[in-house]
C-alpha positions in Angstrom: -50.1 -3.8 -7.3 -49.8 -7.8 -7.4 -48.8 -10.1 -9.8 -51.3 -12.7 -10.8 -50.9 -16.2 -11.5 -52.4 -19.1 -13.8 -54.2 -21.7 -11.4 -52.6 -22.7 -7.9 -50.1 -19.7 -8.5 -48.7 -17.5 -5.5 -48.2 -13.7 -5.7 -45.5 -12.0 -4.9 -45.6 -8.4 -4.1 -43.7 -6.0 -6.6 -41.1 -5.5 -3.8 -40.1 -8.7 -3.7 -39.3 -8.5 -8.1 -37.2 -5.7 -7.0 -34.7 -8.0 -4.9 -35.2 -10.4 -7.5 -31.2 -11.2 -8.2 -30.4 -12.0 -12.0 -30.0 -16.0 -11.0 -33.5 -15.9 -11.2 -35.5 -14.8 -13.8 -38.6 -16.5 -13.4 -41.0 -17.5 -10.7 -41.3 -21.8 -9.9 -44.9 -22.8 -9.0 -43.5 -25.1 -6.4 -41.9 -22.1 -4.6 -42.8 -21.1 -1.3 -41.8 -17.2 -0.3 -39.7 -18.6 2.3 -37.9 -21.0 -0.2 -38.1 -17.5 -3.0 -36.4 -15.4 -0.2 -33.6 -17.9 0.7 -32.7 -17.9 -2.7 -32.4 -14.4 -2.9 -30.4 -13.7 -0.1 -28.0 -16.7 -1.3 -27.4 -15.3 -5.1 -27.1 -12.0 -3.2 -24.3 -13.4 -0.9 -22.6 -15.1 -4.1 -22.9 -11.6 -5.7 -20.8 -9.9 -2.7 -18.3 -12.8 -2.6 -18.0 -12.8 -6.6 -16.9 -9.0 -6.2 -14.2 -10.1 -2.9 -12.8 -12.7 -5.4 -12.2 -10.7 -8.1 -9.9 -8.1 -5.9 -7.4 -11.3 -5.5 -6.0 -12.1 -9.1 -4.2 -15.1 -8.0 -6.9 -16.5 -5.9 -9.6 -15.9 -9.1 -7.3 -18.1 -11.3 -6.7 -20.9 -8.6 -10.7 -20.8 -8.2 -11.3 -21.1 -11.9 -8.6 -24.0 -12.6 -9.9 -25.7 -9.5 -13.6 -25.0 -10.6 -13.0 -26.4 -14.1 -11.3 -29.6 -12.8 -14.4 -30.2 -10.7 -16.8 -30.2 -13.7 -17.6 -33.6 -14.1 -18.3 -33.5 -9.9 -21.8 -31.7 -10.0 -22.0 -31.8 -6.3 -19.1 -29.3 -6.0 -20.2 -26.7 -8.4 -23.9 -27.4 -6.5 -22.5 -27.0 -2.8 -23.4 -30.5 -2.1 -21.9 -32.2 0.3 -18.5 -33.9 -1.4 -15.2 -35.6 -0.7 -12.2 -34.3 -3.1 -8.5 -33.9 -3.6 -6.3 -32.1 -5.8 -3.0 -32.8 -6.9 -1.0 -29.0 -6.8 1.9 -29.4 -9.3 3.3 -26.1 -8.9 4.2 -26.1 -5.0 5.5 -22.9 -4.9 1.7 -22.0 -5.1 0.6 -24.4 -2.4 -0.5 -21.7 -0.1 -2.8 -19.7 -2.8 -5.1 -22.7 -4.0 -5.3 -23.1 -0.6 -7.1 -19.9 -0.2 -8.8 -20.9 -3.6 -10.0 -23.9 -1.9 -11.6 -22.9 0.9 -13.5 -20.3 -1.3 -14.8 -23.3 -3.2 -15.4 -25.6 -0.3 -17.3 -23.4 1.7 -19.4 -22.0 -1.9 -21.7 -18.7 -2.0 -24.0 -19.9 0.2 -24.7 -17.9 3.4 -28.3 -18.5 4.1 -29.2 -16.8 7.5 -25.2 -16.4 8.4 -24.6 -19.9 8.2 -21.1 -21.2 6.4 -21.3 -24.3 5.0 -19.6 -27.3 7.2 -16.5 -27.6 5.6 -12.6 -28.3 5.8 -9.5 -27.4 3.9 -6.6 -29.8 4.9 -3.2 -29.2 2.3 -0.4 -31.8 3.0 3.1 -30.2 1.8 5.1 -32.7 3.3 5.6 -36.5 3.9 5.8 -35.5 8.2 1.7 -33.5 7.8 0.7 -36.5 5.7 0.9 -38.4 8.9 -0.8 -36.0 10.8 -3.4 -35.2 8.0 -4.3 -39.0 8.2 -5.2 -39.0 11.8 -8.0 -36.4 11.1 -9.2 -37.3 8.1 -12.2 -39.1 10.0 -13.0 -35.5 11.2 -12.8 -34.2 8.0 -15.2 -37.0 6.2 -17.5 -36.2 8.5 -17.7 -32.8 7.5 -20.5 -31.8 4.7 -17.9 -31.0 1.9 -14.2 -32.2 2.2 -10.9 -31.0 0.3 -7.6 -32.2 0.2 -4.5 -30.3 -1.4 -1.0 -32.3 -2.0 1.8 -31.5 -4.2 2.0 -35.1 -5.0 -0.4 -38.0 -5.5 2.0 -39.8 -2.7 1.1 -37.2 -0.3 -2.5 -38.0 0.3 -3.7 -39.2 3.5 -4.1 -43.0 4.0 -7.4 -44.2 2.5 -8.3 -40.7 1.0 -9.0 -42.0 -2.6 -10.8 -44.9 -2.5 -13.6 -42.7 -0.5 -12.8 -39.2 -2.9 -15.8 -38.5 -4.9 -13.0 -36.4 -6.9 -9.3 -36.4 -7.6 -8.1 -34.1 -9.9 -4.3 -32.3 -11.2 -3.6 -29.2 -10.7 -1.5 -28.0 -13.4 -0.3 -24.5 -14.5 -2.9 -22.1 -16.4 -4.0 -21.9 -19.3 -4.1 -18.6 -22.1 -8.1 -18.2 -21.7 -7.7 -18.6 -17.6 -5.1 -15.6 -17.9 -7.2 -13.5 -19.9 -10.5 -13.8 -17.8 -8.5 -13.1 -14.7 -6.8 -9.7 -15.8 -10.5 -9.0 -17.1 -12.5 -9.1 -13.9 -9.5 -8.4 -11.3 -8.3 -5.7 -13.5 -10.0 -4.5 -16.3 -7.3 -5.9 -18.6 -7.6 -6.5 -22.0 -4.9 -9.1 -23.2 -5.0 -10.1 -27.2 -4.7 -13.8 -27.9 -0.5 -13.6 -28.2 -0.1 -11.8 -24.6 -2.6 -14.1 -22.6 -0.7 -17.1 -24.4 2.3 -15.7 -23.5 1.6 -15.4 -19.7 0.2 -18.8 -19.4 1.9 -21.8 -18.1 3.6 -19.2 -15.4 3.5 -20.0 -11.7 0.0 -17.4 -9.9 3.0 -16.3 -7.6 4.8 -14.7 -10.7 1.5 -13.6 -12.3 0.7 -12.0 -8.7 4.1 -10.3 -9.4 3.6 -9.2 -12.9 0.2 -8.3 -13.2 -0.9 -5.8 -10.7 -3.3 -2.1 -11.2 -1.4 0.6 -13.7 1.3 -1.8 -15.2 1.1 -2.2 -18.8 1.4 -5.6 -20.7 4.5 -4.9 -22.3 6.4 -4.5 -18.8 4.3 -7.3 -17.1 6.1 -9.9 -19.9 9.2 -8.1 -18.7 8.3 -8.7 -15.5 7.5 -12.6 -16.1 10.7 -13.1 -18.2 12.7 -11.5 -15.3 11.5 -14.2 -13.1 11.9 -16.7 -15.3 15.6 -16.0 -15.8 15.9 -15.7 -12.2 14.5 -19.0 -11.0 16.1 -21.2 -13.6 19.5 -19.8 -12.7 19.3 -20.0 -9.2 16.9 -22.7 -8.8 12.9 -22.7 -7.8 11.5 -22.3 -4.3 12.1 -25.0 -1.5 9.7 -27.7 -2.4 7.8 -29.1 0.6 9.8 -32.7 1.7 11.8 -34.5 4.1 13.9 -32.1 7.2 17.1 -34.4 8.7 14.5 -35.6 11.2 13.4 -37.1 8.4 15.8 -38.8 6.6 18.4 -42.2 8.0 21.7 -42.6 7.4 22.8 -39.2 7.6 25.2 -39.7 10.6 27.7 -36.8 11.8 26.4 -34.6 9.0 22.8 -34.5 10.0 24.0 -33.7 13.7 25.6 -30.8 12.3 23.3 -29.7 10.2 20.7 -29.7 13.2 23.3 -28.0 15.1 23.4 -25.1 12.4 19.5 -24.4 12.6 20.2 -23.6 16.0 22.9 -21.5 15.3 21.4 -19.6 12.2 18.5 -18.9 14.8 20.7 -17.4 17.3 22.4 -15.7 14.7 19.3 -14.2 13.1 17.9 -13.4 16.8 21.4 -11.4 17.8 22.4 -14.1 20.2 25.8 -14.8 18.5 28.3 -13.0 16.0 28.2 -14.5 12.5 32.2 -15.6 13.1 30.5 -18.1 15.5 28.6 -20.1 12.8 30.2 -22.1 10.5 30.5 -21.1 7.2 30.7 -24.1 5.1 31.0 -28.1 4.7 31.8 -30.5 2.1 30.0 -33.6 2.0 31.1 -36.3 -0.4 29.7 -40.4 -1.3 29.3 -42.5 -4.0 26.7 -41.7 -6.4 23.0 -41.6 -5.6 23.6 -41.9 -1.7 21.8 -38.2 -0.9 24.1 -35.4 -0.9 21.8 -33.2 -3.2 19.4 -34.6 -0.8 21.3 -33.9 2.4 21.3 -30.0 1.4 17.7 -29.7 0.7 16.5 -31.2 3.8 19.3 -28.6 5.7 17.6 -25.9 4.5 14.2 -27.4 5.7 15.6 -28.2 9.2 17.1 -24.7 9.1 13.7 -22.9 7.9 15.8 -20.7 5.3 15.8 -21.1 0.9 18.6 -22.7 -1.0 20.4 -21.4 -4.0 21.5 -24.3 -6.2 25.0 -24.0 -8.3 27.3 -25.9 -9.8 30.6 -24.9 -12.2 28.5 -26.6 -15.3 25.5 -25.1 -14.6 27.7 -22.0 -14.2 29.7 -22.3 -17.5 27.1 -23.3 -19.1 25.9 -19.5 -19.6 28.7 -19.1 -22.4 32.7 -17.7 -22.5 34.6 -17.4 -19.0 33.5 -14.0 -17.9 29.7 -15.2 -18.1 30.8 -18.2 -16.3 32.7 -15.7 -13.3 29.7 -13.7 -13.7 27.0 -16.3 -12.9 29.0 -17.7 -9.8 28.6 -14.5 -8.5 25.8 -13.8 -9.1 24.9 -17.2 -7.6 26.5 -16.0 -4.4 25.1 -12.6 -4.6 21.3 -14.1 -4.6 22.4 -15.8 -1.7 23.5 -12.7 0.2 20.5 -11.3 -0.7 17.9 -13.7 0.4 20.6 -15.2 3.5 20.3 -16.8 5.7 20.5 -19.0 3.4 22.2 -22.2 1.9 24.1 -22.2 -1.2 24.7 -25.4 -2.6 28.0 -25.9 -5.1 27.3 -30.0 -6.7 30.1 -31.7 -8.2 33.1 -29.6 -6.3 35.8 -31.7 -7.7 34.8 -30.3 -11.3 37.3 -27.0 -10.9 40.1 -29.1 -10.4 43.1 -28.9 -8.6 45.9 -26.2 -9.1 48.6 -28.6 -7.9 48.0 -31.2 -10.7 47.4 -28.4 -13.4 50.1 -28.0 -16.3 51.5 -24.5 -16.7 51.9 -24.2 -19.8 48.5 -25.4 -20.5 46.1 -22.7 -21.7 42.9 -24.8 -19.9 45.3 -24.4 -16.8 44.6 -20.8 -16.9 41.0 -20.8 -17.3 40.4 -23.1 -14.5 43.1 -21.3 -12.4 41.2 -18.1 -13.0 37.9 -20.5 -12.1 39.4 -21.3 -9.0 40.4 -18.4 -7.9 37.3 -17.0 -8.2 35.4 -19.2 -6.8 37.6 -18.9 -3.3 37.4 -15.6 -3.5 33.5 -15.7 -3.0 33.9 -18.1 -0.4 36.0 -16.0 1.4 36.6 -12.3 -0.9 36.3 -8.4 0.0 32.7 -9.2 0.2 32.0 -10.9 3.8 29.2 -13.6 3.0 27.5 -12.8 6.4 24.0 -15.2 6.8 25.3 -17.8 3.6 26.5 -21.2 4.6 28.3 -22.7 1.5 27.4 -26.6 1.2 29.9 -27.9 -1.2 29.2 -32.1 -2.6 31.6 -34.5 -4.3 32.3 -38.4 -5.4 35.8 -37.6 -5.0 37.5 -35.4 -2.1 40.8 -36.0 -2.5 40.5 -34.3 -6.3 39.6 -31.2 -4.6 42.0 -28.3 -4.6 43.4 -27.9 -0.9 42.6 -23.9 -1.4 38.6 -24.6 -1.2 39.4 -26.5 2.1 40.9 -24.4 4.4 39.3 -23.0 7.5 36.8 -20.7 7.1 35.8 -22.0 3.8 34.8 -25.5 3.0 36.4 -26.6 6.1 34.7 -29.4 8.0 33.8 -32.5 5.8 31.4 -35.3 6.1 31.2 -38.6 4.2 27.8 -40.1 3.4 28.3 -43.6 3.2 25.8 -46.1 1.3 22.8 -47.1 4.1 23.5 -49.9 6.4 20.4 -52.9 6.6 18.9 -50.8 9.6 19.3 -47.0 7.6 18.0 -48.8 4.3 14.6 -50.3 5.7 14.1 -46.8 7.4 14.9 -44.7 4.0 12.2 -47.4 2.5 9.2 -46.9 5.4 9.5 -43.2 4.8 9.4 -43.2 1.1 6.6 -45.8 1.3 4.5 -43.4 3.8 3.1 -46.4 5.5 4.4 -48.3 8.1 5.0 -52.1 6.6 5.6 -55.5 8.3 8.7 -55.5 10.0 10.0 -58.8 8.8 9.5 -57.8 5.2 11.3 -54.1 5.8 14.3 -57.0 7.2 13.7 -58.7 4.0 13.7 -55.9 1.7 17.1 -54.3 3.4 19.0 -57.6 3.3 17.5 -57.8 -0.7 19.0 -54.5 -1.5 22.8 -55.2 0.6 24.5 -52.0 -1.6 22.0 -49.8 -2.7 21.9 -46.5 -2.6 19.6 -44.2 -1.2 18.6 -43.3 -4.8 17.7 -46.4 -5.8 15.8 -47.2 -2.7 13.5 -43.7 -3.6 12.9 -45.8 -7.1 12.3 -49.3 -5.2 9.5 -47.3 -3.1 8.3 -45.5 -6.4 7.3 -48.6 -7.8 5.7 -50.3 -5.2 3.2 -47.3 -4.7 2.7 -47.6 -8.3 1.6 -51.0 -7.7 -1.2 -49.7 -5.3 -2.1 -47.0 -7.4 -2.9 -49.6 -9.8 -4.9 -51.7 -7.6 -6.7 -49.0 -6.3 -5.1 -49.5 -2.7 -3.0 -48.3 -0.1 0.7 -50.1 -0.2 1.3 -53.3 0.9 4.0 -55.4 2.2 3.5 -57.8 -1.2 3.7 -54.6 -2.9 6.9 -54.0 -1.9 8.3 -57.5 -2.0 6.7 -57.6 -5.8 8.7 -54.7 -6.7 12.1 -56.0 -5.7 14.3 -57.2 -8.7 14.0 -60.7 -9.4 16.7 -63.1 -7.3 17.8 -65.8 -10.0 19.0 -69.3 -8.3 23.0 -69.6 -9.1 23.9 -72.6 -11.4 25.6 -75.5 -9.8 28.7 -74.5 -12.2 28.7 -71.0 -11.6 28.1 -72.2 -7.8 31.3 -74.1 -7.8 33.4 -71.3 -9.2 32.5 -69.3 -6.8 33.0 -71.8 -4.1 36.7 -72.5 -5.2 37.1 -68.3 -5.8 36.5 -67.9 -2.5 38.2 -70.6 -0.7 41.5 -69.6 -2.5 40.6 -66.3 -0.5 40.2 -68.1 2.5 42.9 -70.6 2.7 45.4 -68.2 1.5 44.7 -65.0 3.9 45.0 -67.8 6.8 48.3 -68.9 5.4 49.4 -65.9 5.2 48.5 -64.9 9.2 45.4 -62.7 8.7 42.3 -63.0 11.0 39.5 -64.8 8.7 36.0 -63.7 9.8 33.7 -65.5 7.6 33.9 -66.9 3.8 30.2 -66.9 2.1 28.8 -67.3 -1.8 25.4 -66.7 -2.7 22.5 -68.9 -3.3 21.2 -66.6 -5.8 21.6 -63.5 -7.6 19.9 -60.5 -8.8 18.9 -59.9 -11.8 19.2 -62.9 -14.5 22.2 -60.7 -17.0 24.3 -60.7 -13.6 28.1 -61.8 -14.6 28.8 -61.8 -10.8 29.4 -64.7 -9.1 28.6 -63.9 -5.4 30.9 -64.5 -3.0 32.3 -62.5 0.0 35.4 -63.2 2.3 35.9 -61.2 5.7 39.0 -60.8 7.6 39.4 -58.9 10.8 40.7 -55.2 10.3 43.1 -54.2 13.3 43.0 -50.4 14.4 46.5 -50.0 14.5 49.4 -52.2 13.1 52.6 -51.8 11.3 51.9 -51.9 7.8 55.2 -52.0 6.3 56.0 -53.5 2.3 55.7 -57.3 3.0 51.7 -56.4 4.5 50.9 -54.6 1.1 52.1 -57.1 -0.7 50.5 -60.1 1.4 47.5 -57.6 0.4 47.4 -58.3 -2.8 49.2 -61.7 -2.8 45.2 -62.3 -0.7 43.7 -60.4 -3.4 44.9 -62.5 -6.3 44.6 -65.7 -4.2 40.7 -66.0 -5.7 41.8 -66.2 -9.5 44.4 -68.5 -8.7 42.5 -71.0 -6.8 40.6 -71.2 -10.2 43.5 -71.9 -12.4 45.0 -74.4 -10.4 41.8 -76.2 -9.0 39.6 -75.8 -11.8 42.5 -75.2 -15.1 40.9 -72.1 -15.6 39.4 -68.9 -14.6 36.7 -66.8 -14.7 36.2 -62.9 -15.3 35.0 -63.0 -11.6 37.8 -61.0 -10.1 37.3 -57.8 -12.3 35.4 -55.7 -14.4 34.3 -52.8 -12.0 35.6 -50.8 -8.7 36.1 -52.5 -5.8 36.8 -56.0 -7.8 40.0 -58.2 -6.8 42.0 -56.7 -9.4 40.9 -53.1 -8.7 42.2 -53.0 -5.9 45.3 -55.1 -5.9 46.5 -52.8 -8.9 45.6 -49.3 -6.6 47.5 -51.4 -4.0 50.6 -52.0 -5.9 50.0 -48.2 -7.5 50.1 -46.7 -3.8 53.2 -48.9 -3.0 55.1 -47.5 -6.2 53.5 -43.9 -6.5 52.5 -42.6 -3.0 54.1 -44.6 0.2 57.9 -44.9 -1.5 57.8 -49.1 -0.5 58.3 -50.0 -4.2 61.2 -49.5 -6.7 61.4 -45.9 -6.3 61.2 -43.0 -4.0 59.6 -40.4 -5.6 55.8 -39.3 -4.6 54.0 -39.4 -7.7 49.8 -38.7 -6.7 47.3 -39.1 -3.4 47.0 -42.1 -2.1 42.8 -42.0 -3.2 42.3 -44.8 -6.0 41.2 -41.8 -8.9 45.0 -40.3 -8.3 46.4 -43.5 -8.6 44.5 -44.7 -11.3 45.3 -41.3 -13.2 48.9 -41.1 -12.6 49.1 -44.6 -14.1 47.5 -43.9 -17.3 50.3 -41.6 -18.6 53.0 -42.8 -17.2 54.3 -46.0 -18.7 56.8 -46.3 -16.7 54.6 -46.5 -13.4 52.2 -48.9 -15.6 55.3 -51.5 -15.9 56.2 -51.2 -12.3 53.1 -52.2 -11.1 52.2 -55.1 -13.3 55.5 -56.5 -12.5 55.0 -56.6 -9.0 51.3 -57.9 -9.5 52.8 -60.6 -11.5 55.4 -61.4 -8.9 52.3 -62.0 -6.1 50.6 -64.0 -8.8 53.0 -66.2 -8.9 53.9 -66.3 -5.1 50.2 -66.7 -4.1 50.0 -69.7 -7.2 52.7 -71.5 -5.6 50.5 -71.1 -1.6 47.5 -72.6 -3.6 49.1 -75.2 -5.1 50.7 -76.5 -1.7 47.1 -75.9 0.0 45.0 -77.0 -2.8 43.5 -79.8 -0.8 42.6 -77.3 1.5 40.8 -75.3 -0.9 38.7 -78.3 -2.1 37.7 -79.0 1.4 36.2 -75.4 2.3 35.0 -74.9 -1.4 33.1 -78.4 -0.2 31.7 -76.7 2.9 30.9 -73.9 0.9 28.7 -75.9 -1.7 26.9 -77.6 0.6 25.9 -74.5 3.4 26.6 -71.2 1.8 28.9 -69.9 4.3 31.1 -70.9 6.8 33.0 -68.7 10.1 36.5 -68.4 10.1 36.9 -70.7 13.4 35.3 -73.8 10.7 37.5 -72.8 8.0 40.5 -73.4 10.6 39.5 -76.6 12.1 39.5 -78.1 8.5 42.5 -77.2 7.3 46.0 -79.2 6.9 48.6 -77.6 6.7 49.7 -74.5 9.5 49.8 -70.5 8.6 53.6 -69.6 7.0 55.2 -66.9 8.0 55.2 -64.4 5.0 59.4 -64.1 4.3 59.0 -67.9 4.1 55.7 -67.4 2.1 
């Protein structure tokens, strides 16, 4: 039996109807047999491959979202050839719209067992990005092209100029849900459970949703994991390892170091008592402890529970507080090796500076106690190294630091100029003109590694905007704006630091080098500029008389400027580190800590916060010390105004280059040192 045509029709036999897929439901004049037959086998393939998908739930949701962003792309949906990226928020789920992507790269088609020419590459981290970018040539050259990053920075170098598509990747939806647990399992959700379930991460739907659960106990499910991930923190994002990251110093040798020993430990090579158990690493603000303790757990290939005591407390009365920490350090056993990571240390106090009769002195001794008795209770912590951070170690109880609990401790200092323009190149993800990385690190003298993240943030931004990769005048755009110093300001300044100068050399130290600034950054700056350097011997006596040249040195700034100028400026206070900061934790160590002033008794640690908060309730320590401060004022007033011609010469030089060394200083001056009991 055939089946006749109009004019310049083909027949086709009844046989070939019968293979007829349901993609096609009529015959095309233009259509050979061969081209009829190829069509058949491909919907037939796509039929098979439809039915593999929808065994995977996960998979079939990554392949819808990714299908859906890809709409307005018609040579994806087609199996044309194409060049895309997408933008994975979630990167927990890296790995399954991986799989998700390859399904859609290489399509249905599978004419006559050939695959479509086509490559997958997913970039999880800022090391694979560089890889990634050396064979994305390859991967160009390939008919159809997909790129997966968990951020927009993370795409290889010159990817999206030439992407036909790049597209977010964001959690899914309610109607994504539903179809999923309809074709993978024959699951009917109403409108309020698929709306529950969306916005969930696939690797906790894969979890929750599986063959013969109900609904009811997959939200339990979901919830569970919920709880679970916001208390001890989400999975490892992909990032930096400590062969990543500069500045680190001793602690990134040791945390290399631990990898290998956690590996040997995990191997049966050596007894747990051989690895150690715990550091605390401490800084200023923003200089990369939190960031120090992710990339340890990278180096060491093993997850990292997050905790702090506020994060901890902040689950209600004390016994839910004792009972998170626990718990925190029981999810740590559980998943160990592993890293547990306590922030902000210094917030449970110390025992020794607790009042007894204080009922908060209970809690937080009851806080405490706990807390060392998970580092070190009935309940060996075998495979969990404890990484404890702080902006102030000596306010640390003396319990959390003995051996075999927080015992070895590493300080992260602010970058130097050579750490800072490598913190900047790997943040940037491209390598930049040397001389402007030099530029950029002496630009940001101070900064922390924090800020240097955000100074590398916005210049990307910058290319983004353009539409290119970053540039060196993207980087040198983004730094703040230097304002030029006013020739008043500029003479304060000179005068401030000459005072400094003259009087340190009077009073025998070693001057290095005496410098103000041409300019400054940022055009609400209250700070002068200025910087003077004496040599710091290793060892020396430093009896009474040295502290209190110390700050007699200190105060020698301010006083240059009342007897020079008739007045003076608010250039030698206002924050930490400032002249008067630290002449008045000077005189506070002298009177409260070292027993060189009018007393005996040890009153705080020598660390400027004791000092500093021994001081503010104790008005007898506050008199002491501003009468000794006062008597250097005036002894350092009476140096200046017996050297003030001195001062006007190097505050001269100082005008008129910016900075002199100390031998320059020396040759221009009058009058020989004094000896400081004549002083």
């Amino acid at each position: 039996m055939q089946a006749s045509s109009g004019r310049g029709r083909r027949s086709v036999s009844t046989h070939a109807n019968r293979r007829r897929p349901p993609a096609i439901t009529s015959w095309n004049p233009t259509m050979t047999k061969k081209a009829y037959f190829k069509r058949a086998d491909a919907a037939a393939a796509r039929i098979n491959r439809w039915k593999d998908l929808r065994r995977d739930l996960p998979r079939f949701i990554a392949y819808a979202q990714l299908r859906r962003a890809c709409r307005s792309v018609p040579q994806v949906v087609a199996d044309m050839p194409v060049v895309a990226g997408f933008v994975i928020r979630e990167q927990g789920d890296l790995e399954l719209y991986d799989k998700a992507a390859r399904r859609l790269a290489h399509g249905f088609t599978n004419i006559y067992g050939r695959e479509r020419e086509a490559v997958v590459t997913t970039v999880s981290s800022t090391k694979e990005k560089k890889t990634a970018a050396g064979s994305l040539d390859d991967a160009i050259g390939k008919e159809r092209s997909f790129v997966l990053v968990p951020d927009r920075d993370l795409f290889p170098l010159g990817f999206e100029p030439i992407a036909d598509l790049v597209a977010e990747i964001g959690l899914p939806d309610a109607r994504t849900v539903s179809s999923a647990a309809r074709a993978c399992l024959d699951l009917r959700l109403s409108d309020a459970e698929a709306q529950a379930m969306s916005g969930r991460p696939l690797r906790h739907l894969a979890t929750a949703l599986r063959k013969g659960r109900t609904v009811s106990k997959a939200l339990d499910v979901l919830a569970r994991l919920q709880e679970m991930e916001s208390q001890f923190g989400a999975p490892l994002d992909p990032g930096p390892t400590l062969d990543d990251l500069p500045g680190m110093g001793e602690a990134a040798e040791w945390g290399r170091r631990l990898a290998i020993d956690l590996s040997d430990w995990g191997a049966g090579k050596i007894p747990w008592a051989d690895v150690d158990r715990g550091i605390l690493i401490s800084g200023p603000p923003g200089c990369g402890k939190t960031t120090f303790a992710t990339a340890l757990a990278r180096t060491c290939k093993v997850p990292i529970v997050l905790g702090s005591l506020a994060r901890w407390q902040a689950q209600g009365h004390l016994g839910d507080c004792l009972r998170a920490m626990r718990n925190a350090f029981a999810e740590a056993t559980k998943t160990s090796p592993s890293i547990l990571f306590v922030d902000e240390v210094d917030s449970f106090g110390d025992r020794e500076q607790l009042e007894s009769t204080s009922r908060n002195a209970q809690y937080c001794r009851e806080v405490i106690n706990a807390f060392l008795e998970c580092l070190d209770g009935a309940q060996a912590r075998a495979g969990v190294v404890v990484v404890g951070a702080t902006n102030f170690p000596n306010a640390i109880d003396q319990g959390i630091r003995r051996p075999g609990r927080l015992d070895r401790h590493f300080e992260i200092s602010l970058p130097d100029a050579e750490a800072r323009g490598a913190i900047l190149r790997l943040h940037l993800g491209v390598d930049i003109d040397r001389e402007v990385l030099e530029l950029a690190a002496a630009r940001t003298e101070g900064w922390s590694g924090a800020r240097l993240e955000q100074l590398a943030r916005d210049a990307r931004r910058r290319a983004r905007a353009g539409r290119r990769q970053v540039t060196a005048s993207d980087l040198a755009d983004s730094l703040p704006r230097r304002i030029r110093v006013p020739d008043e300001v500029k003479q304060v300044a000179a005068v401030h630091e000459a005072g400094h100068a003259v009087a340190g050399i009077a009073l025998g130290r070693d001057l290095v080098s005496v410098e103000i600034a041409e300019t400054v950054e940022g055009e609400g700056s209250s700070r002068m500029g200025g910087a003077t350097a004496f040599r710091q011997l290793g060892m020396e006596m430093r009896d009474t008389q040295w502290y209190r040249d110390r700050i007699a040195i200190l105060l020698a700034g301010t006083a240059a400027e009342e007897v020079v100028l008739g007045r003076r400026s608010s250039g030698a206070g206002g924050l930490p580190g400032s002249d008067l900061h630290d002449a008045t934790v000077t005189a506070l160590a002298l009177e409260a800590s070292y027993g060189l002033g009018h007393g005996y008794a040890y009153l705080a640690r020598s660390d400027d916060e004791s000092l500093l908060q021994a001081m503010r309730f104790n008005i007898g320590l506050q008199s002491r010390v501003e009468a000794m401060l006062r008597e250097e004022m005036d002894r350092i007033r009476s140096i200046i105004r017996q050297r003030e011609r001195d001062i006007r010469l190097v505050a001269d030089m100082l005008i008129s280059r910016s900075g002199a060394t100390g031998d320059e200083v020396r040759a221009c001056l009058s009058r020989p040192p004094i000896s400081s009991s004549a002083a």
